[in-house]
C-alpha positions in Angstrom: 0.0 0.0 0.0 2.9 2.5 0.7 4.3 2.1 -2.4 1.4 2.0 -4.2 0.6 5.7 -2.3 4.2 6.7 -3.2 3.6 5.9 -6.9 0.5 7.7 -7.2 1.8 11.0 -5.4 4.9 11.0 -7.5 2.7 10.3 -10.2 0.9 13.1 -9.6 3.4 15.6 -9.1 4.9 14.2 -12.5 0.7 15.0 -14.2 1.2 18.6 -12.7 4.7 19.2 -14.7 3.8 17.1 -17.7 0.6 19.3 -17.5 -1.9 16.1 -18.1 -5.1 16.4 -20.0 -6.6 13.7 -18.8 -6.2 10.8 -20.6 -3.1 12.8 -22.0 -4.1 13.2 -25.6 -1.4 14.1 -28.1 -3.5 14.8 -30.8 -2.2 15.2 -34.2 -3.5 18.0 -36.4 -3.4 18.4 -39.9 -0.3 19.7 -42.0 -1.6 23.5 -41.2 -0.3 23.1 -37.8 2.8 20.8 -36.9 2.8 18.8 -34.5 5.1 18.8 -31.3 8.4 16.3 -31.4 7.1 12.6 -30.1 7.4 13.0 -26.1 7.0 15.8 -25.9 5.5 17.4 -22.7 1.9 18.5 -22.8 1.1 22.0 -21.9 -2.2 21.3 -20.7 -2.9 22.0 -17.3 -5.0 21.6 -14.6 -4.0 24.7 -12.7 -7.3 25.9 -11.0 -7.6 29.7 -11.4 -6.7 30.4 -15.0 -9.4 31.1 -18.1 -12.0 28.7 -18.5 -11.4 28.5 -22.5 -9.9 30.9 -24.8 -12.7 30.3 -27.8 -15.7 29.8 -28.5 -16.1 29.3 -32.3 -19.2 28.6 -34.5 -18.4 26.0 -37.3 -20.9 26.0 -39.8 -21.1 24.5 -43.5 -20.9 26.9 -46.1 -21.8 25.7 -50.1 -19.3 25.5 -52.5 -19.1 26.3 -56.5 -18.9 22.6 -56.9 -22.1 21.9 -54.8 -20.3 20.5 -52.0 -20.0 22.4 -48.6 -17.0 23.5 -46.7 -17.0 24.2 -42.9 -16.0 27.4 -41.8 -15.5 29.8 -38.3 -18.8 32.4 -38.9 -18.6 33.6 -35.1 -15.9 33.7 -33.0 -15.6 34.7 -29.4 -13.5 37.0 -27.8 -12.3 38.7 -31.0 -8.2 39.1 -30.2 -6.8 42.1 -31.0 -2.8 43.5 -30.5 -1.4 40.3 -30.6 2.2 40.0 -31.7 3.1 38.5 -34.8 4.1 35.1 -33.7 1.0 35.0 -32.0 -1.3 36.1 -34.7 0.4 33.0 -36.9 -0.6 30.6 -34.2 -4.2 31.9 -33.8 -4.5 31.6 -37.8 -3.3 28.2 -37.5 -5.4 27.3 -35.0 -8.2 28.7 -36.6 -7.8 26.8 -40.1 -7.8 23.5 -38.7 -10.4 23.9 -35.9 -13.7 23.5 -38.6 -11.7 20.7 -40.3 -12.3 18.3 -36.5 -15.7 20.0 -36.3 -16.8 18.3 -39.3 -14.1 15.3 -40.4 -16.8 13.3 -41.3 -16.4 15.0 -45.3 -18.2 17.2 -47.1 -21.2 15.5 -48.7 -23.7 17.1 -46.6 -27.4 18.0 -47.0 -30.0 20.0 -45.3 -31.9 18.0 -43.1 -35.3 18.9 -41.2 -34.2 17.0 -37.9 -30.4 16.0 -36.4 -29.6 14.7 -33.0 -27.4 16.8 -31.2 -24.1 15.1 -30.4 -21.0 15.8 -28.0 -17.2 15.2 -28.9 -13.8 16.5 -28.5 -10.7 16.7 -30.3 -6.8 17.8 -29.0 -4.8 19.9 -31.4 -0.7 19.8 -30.3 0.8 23.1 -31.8 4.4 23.6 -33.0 5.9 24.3 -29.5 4.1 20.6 -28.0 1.7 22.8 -26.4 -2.3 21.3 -26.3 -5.4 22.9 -26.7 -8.9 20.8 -26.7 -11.8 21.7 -28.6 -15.2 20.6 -26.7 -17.8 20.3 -29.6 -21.9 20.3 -29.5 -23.0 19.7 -33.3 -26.8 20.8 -33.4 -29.4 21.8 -35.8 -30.2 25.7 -35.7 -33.7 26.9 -34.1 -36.3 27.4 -37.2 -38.6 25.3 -39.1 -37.6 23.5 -42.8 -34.5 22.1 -43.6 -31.2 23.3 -42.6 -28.0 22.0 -42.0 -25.9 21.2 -38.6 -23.5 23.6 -37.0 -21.2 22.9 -34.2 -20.7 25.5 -31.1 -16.7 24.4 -30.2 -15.0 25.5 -27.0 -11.5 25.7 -27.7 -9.6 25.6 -24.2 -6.3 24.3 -22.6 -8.1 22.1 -19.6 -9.5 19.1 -19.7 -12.4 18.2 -18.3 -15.3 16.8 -20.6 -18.1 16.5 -17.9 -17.7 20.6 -17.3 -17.7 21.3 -20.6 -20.4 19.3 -21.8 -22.5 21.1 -19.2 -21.2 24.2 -20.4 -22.3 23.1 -24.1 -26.0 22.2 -23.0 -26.3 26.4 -21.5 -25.0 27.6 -24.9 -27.9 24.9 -26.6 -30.3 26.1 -24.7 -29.2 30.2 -25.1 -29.3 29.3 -29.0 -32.7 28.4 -29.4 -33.0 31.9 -27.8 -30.8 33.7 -30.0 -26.7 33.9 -30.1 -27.2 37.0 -28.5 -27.9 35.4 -25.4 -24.8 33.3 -25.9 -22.3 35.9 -25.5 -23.1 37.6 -21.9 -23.2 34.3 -20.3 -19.9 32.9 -22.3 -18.1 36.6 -21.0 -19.1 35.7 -17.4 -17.9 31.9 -17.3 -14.3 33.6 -19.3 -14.2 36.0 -15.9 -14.5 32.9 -13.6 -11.9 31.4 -12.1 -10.9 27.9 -13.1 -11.9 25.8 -9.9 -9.9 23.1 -8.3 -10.9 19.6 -7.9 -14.1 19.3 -6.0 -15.1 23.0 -5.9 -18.2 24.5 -7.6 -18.1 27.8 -9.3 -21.4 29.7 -9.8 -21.8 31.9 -13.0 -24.8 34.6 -13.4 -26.5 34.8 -16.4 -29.2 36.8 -17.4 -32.1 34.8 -19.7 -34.9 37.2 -21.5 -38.5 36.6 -19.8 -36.5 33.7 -17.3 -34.4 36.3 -15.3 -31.3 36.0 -14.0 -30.2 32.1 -13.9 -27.2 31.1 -11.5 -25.3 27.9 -13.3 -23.2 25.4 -10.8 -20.0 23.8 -12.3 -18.3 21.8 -10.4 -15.5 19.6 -11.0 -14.8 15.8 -9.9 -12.9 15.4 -6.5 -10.0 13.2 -9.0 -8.5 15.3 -11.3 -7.1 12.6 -13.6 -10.7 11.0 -14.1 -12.3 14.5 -15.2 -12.1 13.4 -18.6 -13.1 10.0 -19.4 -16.2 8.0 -19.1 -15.0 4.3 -18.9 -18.9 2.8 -18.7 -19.0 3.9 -22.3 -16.4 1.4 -23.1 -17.4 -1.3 -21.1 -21.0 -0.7 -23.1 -19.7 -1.6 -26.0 -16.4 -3.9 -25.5 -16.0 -7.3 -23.1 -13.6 -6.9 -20.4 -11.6 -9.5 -22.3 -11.2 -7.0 -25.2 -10.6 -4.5 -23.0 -7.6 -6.4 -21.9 -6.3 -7.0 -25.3 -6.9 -3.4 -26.3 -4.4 -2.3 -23.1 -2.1 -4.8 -23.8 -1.7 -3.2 -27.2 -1.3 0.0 -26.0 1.1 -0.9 -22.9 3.4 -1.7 -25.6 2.7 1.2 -28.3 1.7 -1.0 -30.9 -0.7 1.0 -33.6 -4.7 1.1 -32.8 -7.6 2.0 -34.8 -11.3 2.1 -33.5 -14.1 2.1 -35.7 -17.9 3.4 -34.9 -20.3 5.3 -36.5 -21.1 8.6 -34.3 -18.4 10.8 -33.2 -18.9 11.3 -29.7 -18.7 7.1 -29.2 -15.2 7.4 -31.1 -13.6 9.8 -28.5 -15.4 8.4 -25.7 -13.9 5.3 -26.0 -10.5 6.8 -27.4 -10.5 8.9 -24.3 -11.2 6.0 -22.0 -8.5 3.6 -23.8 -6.1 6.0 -23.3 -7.1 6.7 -19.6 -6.0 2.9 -18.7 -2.8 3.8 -19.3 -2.6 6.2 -16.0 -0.4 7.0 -14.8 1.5 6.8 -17.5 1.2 8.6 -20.8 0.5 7.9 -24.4 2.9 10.2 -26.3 2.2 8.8 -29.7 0.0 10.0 -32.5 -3.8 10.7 -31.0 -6.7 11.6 -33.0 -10.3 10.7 -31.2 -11.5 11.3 -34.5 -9.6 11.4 -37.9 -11.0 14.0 -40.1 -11.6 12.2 -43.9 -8.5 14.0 -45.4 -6.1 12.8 -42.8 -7.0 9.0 -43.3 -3.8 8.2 -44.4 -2.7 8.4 -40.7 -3.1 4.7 -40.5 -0.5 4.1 -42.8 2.3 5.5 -40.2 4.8 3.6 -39.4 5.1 4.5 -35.8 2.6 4.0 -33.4 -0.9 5.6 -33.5 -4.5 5.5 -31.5 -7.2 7.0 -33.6 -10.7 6.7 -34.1 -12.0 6.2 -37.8 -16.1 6.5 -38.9 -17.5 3.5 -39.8 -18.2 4.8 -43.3 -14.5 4.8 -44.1 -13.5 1.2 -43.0 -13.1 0.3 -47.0 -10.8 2.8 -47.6 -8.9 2.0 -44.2 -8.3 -1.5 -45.1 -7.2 -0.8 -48.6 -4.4 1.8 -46.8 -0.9 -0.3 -47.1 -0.8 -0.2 -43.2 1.6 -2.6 -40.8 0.3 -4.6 -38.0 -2.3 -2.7 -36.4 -4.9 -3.8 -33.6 -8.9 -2.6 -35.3 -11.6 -2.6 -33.0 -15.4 -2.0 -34.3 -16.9 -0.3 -31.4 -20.7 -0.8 -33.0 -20.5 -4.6 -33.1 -18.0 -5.0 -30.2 -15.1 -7.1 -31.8 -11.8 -7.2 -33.2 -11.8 -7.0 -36.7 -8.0 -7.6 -37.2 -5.3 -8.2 -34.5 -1.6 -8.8 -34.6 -2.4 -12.6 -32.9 -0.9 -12.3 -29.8 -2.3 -9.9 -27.6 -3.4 -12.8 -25.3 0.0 -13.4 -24.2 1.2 -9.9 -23.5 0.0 -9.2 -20.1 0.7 -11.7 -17.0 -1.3 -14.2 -16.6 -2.0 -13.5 -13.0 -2.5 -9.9 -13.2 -4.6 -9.9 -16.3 -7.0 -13.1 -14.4 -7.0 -10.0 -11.7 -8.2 -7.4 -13.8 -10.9 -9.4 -15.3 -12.5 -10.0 -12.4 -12.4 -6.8 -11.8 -13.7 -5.7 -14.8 -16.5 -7.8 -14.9 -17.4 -7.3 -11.3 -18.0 -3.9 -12.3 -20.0 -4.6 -15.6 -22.0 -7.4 -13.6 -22.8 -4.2 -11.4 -23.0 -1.0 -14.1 -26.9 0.3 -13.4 -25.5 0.4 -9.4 -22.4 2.4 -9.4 -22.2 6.1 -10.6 -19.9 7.3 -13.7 -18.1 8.5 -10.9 -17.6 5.4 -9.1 -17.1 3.5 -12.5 -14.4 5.7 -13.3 -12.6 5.0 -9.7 -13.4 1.5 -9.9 -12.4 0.4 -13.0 -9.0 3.4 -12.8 -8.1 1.8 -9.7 -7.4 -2.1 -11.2 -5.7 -0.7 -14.0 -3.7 1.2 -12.0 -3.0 -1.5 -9.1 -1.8 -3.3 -12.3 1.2 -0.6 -13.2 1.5 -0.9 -9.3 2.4 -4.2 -8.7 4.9 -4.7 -12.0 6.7 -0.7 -11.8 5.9 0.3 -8.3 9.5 -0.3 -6.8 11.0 2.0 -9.6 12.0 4.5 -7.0 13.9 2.3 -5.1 16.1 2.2 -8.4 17.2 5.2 -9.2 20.7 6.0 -8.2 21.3 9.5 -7.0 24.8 11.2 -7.4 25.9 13.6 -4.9 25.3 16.7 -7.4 21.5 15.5 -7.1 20.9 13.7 -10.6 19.3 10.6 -11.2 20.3 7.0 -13.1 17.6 4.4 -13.5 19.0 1.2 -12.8 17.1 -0.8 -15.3 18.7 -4.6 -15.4 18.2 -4.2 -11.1 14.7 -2.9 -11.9 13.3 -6.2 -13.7 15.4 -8.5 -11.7 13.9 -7.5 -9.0 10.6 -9.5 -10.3 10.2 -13.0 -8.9 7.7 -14.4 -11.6 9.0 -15.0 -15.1 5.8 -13.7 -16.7 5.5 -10.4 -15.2 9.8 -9.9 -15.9 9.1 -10.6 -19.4 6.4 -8.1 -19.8 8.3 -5.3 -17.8 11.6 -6.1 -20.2 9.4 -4.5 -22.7 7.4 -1.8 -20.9 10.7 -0.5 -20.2 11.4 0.0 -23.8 8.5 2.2 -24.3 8.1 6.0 -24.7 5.6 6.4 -22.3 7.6 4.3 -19.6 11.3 6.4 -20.9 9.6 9.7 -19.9 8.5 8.7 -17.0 11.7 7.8 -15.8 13.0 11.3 -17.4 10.4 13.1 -15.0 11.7 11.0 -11.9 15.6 10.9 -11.7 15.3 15.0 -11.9 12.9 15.2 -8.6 14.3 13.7 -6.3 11.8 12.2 -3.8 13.2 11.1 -0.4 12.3 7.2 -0.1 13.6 4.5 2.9 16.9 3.5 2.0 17.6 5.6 -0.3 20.1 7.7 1.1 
């Protein structure tokens, strides 16, 4: 228990400098903005007290010459004025690529008389590494006829989807009104304070013939959970392919999910990635791969991305390498590398099922919140029990820098199984800056001198 407590604490301290989003996304974004070097530290943080969000954008479809329709920013909010020129560059590249995630589905749209409203998000990693996430309500327009769907996009450098998607359903409701109404109440949540964990913050906002409303947003008491919804992958996947999707990832391999409405893709995406806590996937991350930028899944490094259903033909025609394809609308692997079985120990995985199943056995009685804890905490007791003495191996030289001892650190393993698996692990990006973050704070520990 002690060293599971150190781990998470360390852990933590490491998500505050690594500036976590929680489940870490490192999004690419199309060639408009370049991505940040592979590892490199997110700029998101969790900082209570700064700006809610930076943006809030409208995305709507404009027709084309050719017949087809493009999206494009037709309100944006604040305006920004005097920025330098470095900055102004960034805000135009930002602002190119954000209707390109608002509506990756393509461009073969038509005006429809209804549309169920639908919540997603997307991470774009700018030149520098630094992370910005765009929170994303697509809805129909107020009116009667035919029209087509627009998406309200909060652009903002926290992450916490449960806030925001409370945030999205006041600006729903204020646009059925009119998108005058949006703007007071968007300027008051921008002059509130960021809250930390467990506090509530309460914004005024004044509503025509309703008055003055006062809105409650509060965030979850676990910081690192603020972000993912794990019931909505154990809807739709069995806790064994659960288990062979984290194997995957525990070793970086490439992943590609498959369903047909957007907010299931980064849902899911967003919870896969979330098993990996406290660790980090530093690899290519796109919840959901806009239709130009398919040709992701022929990378040869490794990749988690989220692909409509719609383009599945075109995705197994890409010349791709060994990747791990998961249809999230049927709930099964449609191809796998063959071994993912193996990967995990056999102990520890037996351990995690049960767990896993306990809590699907017991889904209508346990919160999100307590899902999210629940399943977080096997997943983590899992990191725990193969990398939780990593601090007692780490050599410190009298000047105050660390050296990870790594042949001490897997023979210090009793069983075979779980050496074999950590042999690996070590080898891994996500486990390399971890190891980075830790031999240059040094934490006192028993015997450590």
């Amino acid at each position: 228990a002690s060293i599971g407590n150190f781990l998470r604490r360390s852990l933590r301290r490491a998500g505050r400098r690594e500036g976590k989003d929680g489940p870490s996304a490192a999004e690419n974004t199309p060639p408009r903005i370049s991505q940040g070097r592979m590892g490199e530290r997110s700029s998101v943080f969790y900082s209570a007290g700064q700006f809610f969000f930076e943006y809030l954008v409208v995305v709507s479809l404009k027709k084309m010459p050719d017949g087809h329709y493009e999206p494009k920013i037709t309100y944006q909010f604040p305006k920004r004025e005097n920025l330098l020129k470095g900055q102004k560059e960034e805000e135009e590249r930002l602002l190119q690529a954000i209707p390109l995630f608002c509506f990756p589905d393509g461009n073969n749209w038509v005006p429809v008389a209804e549309f169920t409203s639908e919540t997603f998000s997307f991470v774009l990693t700018n030149v520098d590494g630094s992370r910005k996430i765009g929170y994303c309500r697509r809805l129909l327009p107020s009116g009667r006829g035919v029209q087509l769907p627009e998406v309200f996009c909060i652009i903002s450098c926290l992450g916490c989807f449960g806030l925001f998607s409370k945030i999205l359903d006041e600006v729903e409701k204020r646009r059925q009104i009119s998108m005058a109404v949006i703007y007071p109440f968007m300027q008051g949540l921008r002059e509130s304070p960021f809250p930390a964990p467990g506090k509530t913050v309460t914004i005024k906002s004044f509503i025509p013939e309703s008055g003055t409303e006062l809105i409650e947003l509060t965030r979850p008491v676990d910081a690192h959970l603020e972000h993912v919804e794990f019931q909505a992958l154990l809807q739709r996947l069995s806790p064994h392919l659960i288990l062979h999707i984290f194997a995957s990832a525990t070793l970086e391999r490439r992943l590609i999910f498959l369903a047909e409405e957007l907010s299931i893709l980064s849902q899911c995406i967003h919870a896969v990635a979330a098993l990996l806590y406290p660790f980090t996937w530093a690899h290519t991350y796109i919840p959901v791969v806009p239709e130009c930028l398919l040709d992701t899944v022929c990378c040869p490094t490794p990749f988690m991305v989220g692909i409509q259903m719609q383009h599945l033909e075109r995705v197994l025609e890409q010349p791709m390498e060994e990747a791990l394809i998961v249809d999230l609308c049927e709930g099964k692997i449609i191809r796998a590398v063959g071994d993912e079985e193996e990967i995990l120990p056999r102990k520890l995985q037996n351990e995690m099922l049960i767990s896993l199943n306990r809590h699907n056995n017991n889904n209508n009685v346990h919160t999100l919140e307590q899902v999210n804890a629940l399943v977080s905490e096997a997943f983590v007791h899992f990191f725990v029990q193969l990398v939780g003495h990593y601090a007692s191996h780490i050599k410190w030289s009298r000047s105050g820098s660390g050296s990870f001892q790594e042949r001490a650190f897997c023979k210090a393993l009793n069983s075979k199984s779980c050496r074999r698996f950590v042999k690996k692990f070590v080898k891994t990006n996500m486990f390399s800056l971890f190891i980075e973050e830790a031999e240059k704070s040094r934490i006192p520990q028993e015997g450590n001198g």
